[in-house]
C-alpha positions, 0 to 999 in steps of 0.5 A: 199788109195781111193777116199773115204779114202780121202774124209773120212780123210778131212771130220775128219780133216776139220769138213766139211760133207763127200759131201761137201769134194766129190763135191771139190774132184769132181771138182778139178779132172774135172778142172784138166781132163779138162786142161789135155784135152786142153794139159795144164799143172797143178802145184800144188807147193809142190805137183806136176805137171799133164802133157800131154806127147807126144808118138810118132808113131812107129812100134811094134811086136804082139807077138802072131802072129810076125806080125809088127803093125803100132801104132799111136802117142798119148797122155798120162797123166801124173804126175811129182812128187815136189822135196819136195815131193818126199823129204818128202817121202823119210823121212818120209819112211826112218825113218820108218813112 
């Protein structure tokens, strides 16, 4: 599914316009891109949590040349699935949709 499935899906279920539905869609993925960017945590109960990981530095092998490069620590978004999500799946894929 795409950003433009979404907006199409919410724009059918909601009666609001396709622009309406892209300019909330654009918001909340800046809102959470900010926080993520201030290291904030994002919940969004029964959905998940958005989350800044730590990666540590640490040395790794170019495998090309065997050579040992030096990588820096960084950052890296990401999401924790809800359990009641990850249950609604399971269901749901369990019995076939």
């Amino acid at each position: 599914m795409t950003k433009s499935d979404i907006i199409k899906e919410v724009a059918e279920g909601t009666g609001l316009t396709k622009v309406e539905i892209e300019a909330v869609l654009d918001g909340v993925i800046h809102s959470i891109s900010e926080s993520l960017k201030r290291g904030e945590r994002v919940d969004l109960r029964g959905f998940g949590s958005f989350i800044v990981k730590q990666r540590a530095a640490r040395d790794a092998r170019n495998p090309a040349t065997r050579e040992i490069v030096r990588l820096q620590e960084r950052y890296i978004p990401a999401f924790k699935v809800s359990k009641i999500l990850k249950n609604i799946v399971n269901k749901s894929l369990l019995r076939g949709f």
